[in-house]
C-alpha positions as CSV (number, residue, x, y, z in Angstrom):
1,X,124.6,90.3,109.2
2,X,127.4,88.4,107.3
3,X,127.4,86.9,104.0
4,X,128.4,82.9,103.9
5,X,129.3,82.3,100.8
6,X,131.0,85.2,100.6
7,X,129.9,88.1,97.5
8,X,131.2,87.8,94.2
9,X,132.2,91.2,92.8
10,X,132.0,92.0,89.5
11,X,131.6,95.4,87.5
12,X,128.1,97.1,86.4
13,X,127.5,97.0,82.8
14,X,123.9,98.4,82.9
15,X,120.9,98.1,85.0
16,X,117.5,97.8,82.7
17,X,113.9,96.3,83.1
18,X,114.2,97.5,86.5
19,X,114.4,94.1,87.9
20,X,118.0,93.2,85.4
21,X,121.3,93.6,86.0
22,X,124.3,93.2,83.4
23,X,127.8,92.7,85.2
24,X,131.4,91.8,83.8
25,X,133.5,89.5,85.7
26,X,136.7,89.2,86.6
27,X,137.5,87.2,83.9
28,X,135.7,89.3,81.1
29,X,132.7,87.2,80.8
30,X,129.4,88.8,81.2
31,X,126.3,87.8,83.6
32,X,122.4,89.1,83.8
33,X,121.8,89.1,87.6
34,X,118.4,89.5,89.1
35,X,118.3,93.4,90.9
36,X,116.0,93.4,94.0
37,X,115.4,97.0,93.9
38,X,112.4,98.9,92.7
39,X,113.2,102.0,93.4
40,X,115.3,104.3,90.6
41,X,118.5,103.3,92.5
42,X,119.4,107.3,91.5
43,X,123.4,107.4,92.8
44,X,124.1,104.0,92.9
45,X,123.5,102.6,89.4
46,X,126.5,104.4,87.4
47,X,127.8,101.9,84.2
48,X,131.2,100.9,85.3
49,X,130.6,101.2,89.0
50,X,131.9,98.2,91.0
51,X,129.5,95.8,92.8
52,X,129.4,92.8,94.9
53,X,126.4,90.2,94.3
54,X,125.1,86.9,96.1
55,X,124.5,83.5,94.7
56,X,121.1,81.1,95.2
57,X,121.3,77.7,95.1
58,X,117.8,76.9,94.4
59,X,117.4,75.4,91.1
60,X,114.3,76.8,89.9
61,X,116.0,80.8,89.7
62,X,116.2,81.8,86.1
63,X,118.7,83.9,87.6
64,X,120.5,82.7,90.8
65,X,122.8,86.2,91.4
66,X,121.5,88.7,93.5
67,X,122.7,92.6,93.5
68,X,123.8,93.1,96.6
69,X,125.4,96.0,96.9
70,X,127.3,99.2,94.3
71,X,130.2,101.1,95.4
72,X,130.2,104.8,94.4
73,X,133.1,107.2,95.3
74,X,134.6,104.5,97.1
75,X,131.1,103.7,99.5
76,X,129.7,100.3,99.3
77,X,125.8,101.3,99.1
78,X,123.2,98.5,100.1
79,X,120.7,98.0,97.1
80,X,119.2,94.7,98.1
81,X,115.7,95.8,99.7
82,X,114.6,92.6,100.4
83,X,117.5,92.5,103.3
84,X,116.5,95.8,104.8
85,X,113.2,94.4,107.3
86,X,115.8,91.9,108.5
87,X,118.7,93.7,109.2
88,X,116.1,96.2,111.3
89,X,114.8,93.7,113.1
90,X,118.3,92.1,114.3
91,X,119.2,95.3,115.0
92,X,116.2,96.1,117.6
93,X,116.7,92.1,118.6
94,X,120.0,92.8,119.5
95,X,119.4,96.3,121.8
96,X,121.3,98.6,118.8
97,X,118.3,100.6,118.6
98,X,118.3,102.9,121.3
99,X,114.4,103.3,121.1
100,X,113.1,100.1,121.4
101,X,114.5,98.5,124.9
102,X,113.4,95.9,126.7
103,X,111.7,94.3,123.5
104,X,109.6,90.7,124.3
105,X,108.5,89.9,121.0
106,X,109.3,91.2,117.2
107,X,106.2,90.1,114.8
108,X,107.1,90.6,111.1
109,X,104.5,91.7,108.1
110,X,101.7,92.6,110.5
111,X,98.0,92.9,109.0
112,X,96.4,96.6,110.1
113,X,93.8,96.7,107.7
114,X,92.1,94.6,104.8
115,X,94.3,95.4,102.5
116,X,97.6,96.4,104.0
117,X,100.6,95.3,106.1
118,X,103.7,97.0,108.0
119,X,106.7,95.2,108.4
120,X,107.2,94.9,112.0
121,X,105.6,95.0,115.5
122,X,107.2,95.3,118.4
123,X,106.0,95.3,122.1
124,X,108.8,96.7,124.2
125,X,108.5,97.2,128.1
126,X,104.5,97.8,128.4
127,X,103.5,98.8,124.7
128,X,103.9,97.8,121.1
129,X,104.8,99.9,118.2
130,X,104.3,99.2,114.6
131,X,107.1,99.9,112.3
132,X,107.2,100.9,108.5
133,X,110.6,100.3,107.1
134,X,112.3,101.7,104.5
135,X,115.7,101.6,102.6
136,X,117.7,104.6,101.7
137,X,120.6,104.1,99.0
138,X,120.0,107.9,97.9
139,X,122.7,110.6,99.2
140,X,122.9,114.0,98.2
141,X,125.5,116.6,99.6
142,X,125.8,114.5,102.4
143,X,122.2,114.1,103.2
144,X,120.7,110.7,102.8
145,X,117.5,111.6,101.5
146,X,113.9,109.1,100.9
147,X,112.1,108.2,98.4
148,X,114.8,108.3,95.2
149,X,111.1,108.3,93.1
150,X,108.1,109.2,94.0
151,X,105.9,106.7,96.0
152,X,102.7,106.3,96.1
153,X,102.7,103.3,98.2
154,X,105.1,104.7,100.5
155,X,102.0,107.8,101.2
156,X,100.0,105.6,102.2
157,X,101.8,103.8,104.4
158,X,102.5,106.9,106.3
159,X,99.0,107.7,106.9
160,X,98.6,104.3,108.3
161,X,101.1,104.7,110.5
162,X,99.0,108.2,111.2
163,X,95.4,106.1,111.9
164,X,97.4,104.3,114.1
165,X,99.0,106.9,116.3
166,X,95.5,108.3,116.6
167,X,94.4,105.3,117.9
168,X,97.0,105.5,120.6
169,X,98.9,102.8,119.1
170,X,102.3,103.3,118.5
171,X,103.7,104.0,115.3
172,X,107.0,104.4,113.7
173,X,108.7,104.9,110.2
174,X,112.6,103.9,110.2
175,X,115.0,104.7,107.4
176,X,117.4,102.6,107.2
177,X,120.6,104.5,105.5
178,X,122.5,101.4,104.0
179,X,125.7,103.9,103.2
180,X,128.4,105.5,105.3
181,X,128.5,108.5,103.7
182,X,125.5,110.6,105.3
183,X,125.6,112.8,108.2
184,X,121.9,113.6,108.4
185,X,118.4,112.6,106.8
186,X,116.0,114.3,105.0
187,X,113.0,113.7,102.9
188,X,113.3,114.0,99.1
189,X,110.8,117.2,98.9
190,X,112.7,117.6,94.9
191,X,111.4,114.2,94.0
192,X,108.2,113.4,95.8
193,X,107.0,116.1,97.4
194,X,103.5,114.8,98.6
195,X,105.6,112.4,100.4
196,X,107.8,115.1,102.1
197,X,104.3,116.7,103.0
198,X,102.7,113.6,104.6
199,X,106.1,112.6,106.5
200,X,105.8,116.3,108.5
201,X,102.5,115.5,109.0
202,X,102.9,112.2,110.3
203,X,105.6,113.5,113.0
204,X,103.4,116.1,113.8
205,X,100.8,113.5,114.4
206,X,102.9,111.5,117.0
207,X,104.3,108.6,114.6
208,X,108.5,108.6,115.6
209,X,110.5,109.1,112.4
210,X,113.7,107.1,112.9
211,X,117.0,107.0,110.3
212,X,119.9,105.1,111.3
213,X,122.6,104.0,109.2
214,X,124.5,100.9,108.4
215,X,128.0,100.3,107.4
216,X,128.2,98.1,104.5
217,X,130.5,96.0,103.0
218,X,131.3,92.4,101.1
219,X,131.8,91.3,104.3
220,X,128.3,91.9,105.6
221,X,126.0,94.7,106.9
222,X,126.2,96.1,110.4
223,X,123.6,98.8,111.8
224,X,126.0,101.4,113.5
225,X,124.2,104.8,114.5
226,X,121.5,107.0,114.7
227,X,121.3,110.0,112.0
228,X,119.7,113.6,112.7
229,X,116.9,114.0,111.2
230,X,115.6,117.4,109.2
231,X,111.9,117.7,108.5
């Protein structure tokens, strides 16, 4: 994926409000740009830390900038969650995802129950798999590590993925690791442990547990391998 216009990039002033951004420009001047991260963005929200943000045209944004990315010790780190289902799905489109060959059709927010969705299903050579995504921006002693606070929501999507595997549907969760500096993946047991808990259980109950990484960059954001994973 590449970014046309190209980013802006600007220095971090503060983050606050959770959805707020303060950056200084170039020139001095200041900016509030929107952040399209819930999480605590632990790592990668450091006052003074340089970052790179995106520009709307539609009129009716009280804030047309977008946080894109923050660089820390020199690594551009993908913030911007709302990219993260896309850049997974062109990824499986085009065949970077070793475990999803021969792939017909990609459907994206899929209903599988009254009151929830998962982001993608895919039906590759003679089955389809439903896929949770989620973006990791946390690294830790070279462990890229999920959720950077605790999750609730993310829980539950894990057991649906589990109802589903029971089912004999099947069912996947795939980090997506939007930094170069990892070598491996864990869960975050020290911040959310429940969710560490239900992730083993959900392996253990047949749903695939996936973490690839992405190199990122002003220039765009490639998905470029497979990480190991420790449970």
């Amino acid at each position: 994926m590449h970014f046309n216009p190209a980013l802006t990039t600007a220095t971090l002033i503060r983050r606050y409000k959770r959805f707020l951004v303060d950056v200084e420009l170039a020139d001095g001047s200041t900016l509030t740009i929107h952040c399209p991260n819930t999480g605590s963005m632990r790592s990668c929200s450091s006052p003074g830390s340089p970052v790179a943000m995106s520009v709307s045209d539609n009129p009716k944004r009280k804030y047309p900038h977008t946080l894109e990315m923050v660089q820390s010790d020199g690594t551009w780190i993908g913030v911007n969650t709302g990219l993260t289902n896309r850049l997974v799905a062109e990824a499986i489109d085009s065949g970077k995802i070793a475990e999803f060959q021969e792939v017909s059709t990609i459907r994206r927010e899929v209903k599988v129950s009254d009151s929830s969705r998962l982001d993608l299903a895919v039906s590759h050579g003679e089955m389809t798999t439903y896929i949770e995504i989620k973006n990791c921006s946390l690294v830790e002693d070279g462990r890229a590590m999920f959720p950077d606070a605790v999750t609730t929501r993310g829980t539950k999507h894990l057991q649906e993925l589990m109802a589903l595997a029971k089912e004999g549907h099947g069912a996947c969760i795939f980090f997506l690791v939007q930094r170069m500096d990892a070598d491996s993946f864990a869960p975050a047991a020290h911040i959310d442990p429940l969710y560490s808990k239900t992730l083993k259980e959900a392996a253990d109950s047949g749903v695939m547990v996936l973490a690839y990484q992405a190199e990122v960059s002003p220039a765009g954001i490639d998905v470029v391998r497979p990480l190991p994973i420790e449970l």
